[in-house]
C-alpha positions in Angstrom: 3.5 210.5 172.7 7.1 209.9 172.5 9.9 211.7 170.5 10.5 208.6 168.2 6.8 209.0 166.7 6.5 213.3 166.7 7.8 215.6 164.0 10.9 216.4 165.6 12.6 212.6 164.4 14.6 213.1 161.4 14.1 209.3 160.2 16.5 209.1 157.0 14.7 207.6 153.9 16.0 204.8 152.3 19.4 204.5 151.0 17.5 204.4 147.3 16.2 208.0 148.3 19.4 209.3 149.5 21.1 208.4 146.2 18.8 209.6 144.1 17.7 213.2 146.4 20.7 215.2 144.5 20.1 214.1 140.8 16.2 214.9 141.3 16.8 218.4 142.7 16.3 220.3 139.7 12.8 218.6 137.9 12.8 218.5 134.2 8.9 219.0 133.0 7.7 218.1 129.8 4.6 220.6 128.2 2.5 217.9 128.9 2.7 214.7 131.4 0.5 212.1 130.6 -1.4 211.4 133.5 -2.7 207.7 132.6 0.4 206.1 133.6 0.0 206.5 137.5 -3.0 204.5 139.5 -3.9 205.8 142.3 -6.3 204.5 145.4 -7.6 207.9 145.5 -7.9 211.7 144.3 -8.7 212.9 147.5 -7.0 212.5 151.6 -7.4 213.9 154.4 -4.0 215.3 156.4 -3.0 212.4 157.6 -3.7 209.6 155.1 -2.0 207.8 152.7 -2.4 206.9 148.9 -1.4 203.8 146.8 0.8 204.5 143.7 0.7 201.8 141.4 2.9 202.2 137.8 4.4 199.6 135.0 7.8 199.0 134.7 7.1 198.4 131.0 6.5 202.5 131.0 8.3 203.9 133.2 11.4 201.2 134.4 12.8 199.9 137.1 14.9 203.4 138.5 11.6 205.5 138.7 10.5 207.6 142.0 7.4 209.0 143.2 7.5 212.9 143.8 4.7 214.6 146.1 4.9 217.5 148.6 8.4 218.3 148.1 9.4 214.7 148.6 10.7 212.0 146.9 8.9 208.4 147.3 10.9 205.3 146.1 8.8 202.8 143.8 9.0 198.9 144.8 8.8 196.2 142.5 5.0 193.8 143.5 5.4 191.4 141.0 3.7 191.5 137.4 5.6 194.1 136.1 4.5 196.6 138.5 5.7 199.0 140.9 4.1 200.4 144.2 5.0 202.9 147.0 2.5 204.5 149.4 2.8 208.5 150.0 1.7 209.8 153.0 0.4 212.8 154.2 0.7 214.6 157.7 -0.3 218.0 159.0 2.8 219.8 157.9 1.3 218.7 153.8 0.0 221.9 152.8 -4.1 221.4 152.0 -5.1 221.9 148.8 -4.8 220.4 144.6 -1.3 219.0 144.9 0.7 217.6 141.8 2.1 213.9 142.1 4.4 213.1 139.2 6.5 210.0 138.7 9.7 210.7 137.7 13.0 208.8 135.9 16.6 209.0 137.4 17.4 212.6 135.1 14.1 214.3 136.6 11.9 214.1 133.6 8.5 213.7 134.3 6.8 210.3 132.8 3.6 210.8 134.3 1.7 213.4 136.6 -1.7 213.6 138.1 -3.4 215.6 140.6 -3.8 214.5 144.2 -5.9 216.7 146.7 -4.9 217.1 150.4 -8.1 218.3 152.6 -6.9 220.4 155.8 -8.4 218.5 159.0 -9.1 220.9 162.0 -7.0 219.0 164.7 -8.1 219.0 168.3 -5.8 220.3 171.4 -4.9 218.5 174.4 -3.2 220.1 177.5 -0.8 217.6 179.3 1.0 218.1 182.3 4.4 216.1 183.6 6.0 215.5 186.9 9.5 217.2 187.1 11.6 213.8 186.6 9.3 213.1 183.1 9.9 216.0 181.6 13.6 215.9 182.3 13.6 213.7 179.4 13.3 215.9 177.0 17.1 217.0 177.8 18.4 217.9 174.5 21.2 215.2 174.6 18.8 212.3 175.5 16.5 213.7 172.5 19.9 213.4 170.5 20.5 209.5 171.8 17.0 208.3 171.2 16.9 210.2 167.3 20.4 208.8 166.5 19.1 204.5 167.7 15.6 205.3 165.8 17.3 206.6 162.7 19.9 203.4 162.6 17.3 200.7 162.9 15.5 202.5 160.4 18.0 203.0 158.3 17.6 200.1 155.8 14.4 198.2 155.0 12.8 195.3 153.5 11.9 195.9 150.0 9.5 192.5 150.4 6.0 193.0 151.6 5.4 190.9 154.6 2.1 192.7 155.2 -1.5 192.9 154.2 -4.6 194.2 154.7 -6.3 194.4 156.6 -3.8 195.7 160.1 -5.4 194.8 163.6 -5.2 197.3 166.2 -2.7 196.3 168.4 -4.5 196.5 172.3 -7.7 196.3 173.8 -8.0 199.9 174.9 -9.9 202.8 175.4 -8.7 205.5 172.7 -7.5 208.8 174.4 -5.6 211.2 172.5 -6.5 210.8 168.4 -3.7 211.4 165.3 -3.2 215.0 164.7 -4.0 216.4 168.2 -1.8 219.2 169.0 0.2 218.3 172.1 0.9 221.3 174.7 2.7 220.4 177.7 3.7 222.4 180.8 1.4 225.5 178.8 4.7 225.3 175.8 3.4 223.7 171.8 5.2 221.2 171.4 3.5 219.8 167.9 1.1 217.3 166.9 1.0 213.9 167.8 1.6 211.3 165.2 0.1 208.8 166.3 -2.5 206.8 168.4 -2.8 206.7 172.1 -4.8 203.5 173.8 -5.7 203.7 177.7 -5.3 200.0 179.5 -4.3 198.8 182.7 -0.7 198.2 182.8 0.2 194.4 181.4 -2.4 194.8 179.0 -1.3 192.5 175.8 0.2 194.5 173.0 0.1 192.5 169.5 1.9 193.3 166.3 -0.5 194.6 164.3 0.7 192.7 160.9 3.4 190.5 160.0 7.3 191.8 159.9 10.3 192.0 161.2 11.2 193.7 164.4 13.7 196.4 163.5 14.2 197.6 167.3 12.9 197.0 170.8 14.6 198.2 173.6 14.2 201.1 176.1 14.4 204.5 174.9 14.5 207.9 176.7 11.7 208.9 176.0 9.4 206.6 173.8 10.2 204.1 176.9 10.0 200.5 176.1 9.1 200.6 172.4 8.9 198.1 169.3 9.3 199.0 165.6 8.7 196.4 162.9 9.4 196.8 159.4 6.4 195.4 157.3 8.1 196.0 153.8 7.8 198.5 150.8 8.1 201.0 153.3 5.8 200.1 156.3 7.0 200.5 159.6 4.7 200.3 162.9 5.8 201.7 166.2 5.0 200.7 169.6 6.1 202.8 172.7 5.7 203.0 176.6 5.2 199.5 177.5 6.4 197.8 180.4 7.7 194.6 178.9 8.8 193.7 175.5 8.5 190.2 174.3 10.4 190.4 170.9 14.1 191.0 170.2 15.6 192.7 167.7 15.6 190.7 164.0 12.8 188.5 165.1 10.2 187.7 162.6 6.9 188.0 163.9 3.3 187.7 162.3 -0.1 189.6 162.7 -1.0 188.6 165.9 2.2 187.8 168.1 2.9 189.3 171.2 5.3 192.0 171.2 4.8 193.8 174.8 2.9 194.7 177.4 1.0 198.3 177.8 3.0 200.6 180.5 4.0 204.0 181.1 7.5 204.1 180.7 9.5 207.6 179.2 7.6 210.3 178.4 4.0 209.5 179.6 1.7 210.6 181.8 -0.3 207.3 182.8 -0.3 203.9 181.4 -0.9 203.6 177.5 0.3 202.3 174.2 1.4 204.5 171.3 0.6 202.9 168.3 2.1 205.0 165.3 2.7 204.3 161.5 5.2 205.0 158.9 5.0 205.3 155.0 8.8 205.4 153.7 9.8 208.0 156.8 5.9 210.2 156.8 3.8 209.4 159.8 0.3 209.3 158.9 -2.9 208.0 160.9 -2.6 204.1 161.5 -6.2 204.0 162.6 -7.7 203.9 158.4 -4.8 201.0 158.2 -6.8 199.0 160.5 -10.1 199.6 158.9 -10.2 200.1 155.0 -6.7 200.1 152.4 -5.2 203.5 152.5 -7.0 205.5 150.4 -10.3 203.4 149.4 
């Protein structure tokens, strides 16, 4: 529930993005992309969920990017002459046949298939805050929290440290679902991105796969939160806890303690919010934890 893991946090991409955002601008498209080129988990996601882009290097090099939605999705080298990213979908992806393409450095378009977003009805949930808790959304504490978020995000592993299948990261009961819109004090305020568990305060919080921890410290309003970088663009997000038990650059595998559930910044009892990133989009971690994205 906390500003890091909603859709008001500009996280910047990857410095391979940024460089590459103003040569891409203008798409060159040939008469007819091949579409054999890109593998893909699946055809078909839900807002919310991601899909695995697999290509060869052998066809389309080393510089290629991914472009979905009106973003651009770098490519990471796996091993085997092959590259692999993981676009992700959310509830601002507009539903409907969507074209993916993969793309060289000049815009031309190597390969392009058709990916098709299905528009999920997301619930609403009415919360309430005590004067001092909703304090923190103060415009220049919003402003602090976005700008520490942003930095540790700012340059990732380009290693995968992680694999399937995630664990859920507390013994909980599961309260407010990905997508739900948030309303507080009777004002919109969005959906949330993320997964909210219910458990007694000093309930063990566990990373949920192996990484390294990118930040954990107390924010204004995500509280006492944890973000570990997984690799090729993974990042999981742990916020409101009332201890942390990591420290920034420390390697940690699937399992290790990282906190303790709590209710610290913006929350209204105590809880963990589990979110997950795919280079920058915050899709539903839940799937993560269940099946790969996408099969």
């Amino acid at each position: 529930m906390g500003l890091a893991d909603s859709g008001m946090t500009p996280i910047k991409r990857l410095a391979l993005i940024a460089s590459l955002s103003a040569v891409l601008s203008v798409t060159v498209v040939p008469s007819a992309a091949r579409a054999d080129g890109i593998q893909l988990s699946t055809t078909v996601v839900r807002q919310g969920e991601a899909v695995e882009v697999t290509v060869s290097t052998a066809e389309v090099g080393r510089d290629a990017v991914v472009r979905f939605a009106g973003k651009v999705w770098p490519l990471f080298s796996i091993g085997s002459g092959r590259l692999r990213t993981y676009v992700g979908t959310d509830p601002f992806t507009t539903a409907g046949a969507r074209r993916i393409t993969v793309e060289s450095p000049n815009g031309a378009v190597l390969f392009a298939r058709t990916l098709t977003v299905r528009k999920v009805s997301f619930p609403t949930r009415r919360l309430r805050f005590d004067p001092d808790k909703i304090a923190l959304l103060d415009p220049k504490l919003l402003a602090i929290e976005r700008q520490k978020v942003g930095a540790a995000l700012r340059s990732l592993s380009l290693d995968q440290y992680w694999e399937y299948p995630f664990i859920v990261p507390v013994k909980g009961r599961r309260t407010s679902p990905y997508g739900v819109i948030s309303v507080y004090q009777g004002k919109p305020r969005g959906w949330h991105r993320g997964t909210d568990f219910a458990a007694p305060v000093g309930t063990p919080v566990y990373a949920t796969n192996h990484g390294i921890v990118r930040l954990a410290e107390s924010l204004p309003v995500s509280g006492n939160a944890v973000f570990i970088d997984h690799g090729l663009g993974i990042v999981t997000s742990y916020l409101h806890m009332s201890a942390l038990h990591v420290r920034t650059g420390q390697q940690v595998r699937k399992g290790t303690l990282i906190g303790a559930v709590g209710s610290t910044g913006l929350a209204t009892g105590p809880h963990l919010h589990w979110a997950l990133r795919t280079n920058g989009s915050l899709v539903d971690p839940l799937p993560w934890a269940e099946d790969p994205p996408g099969r």
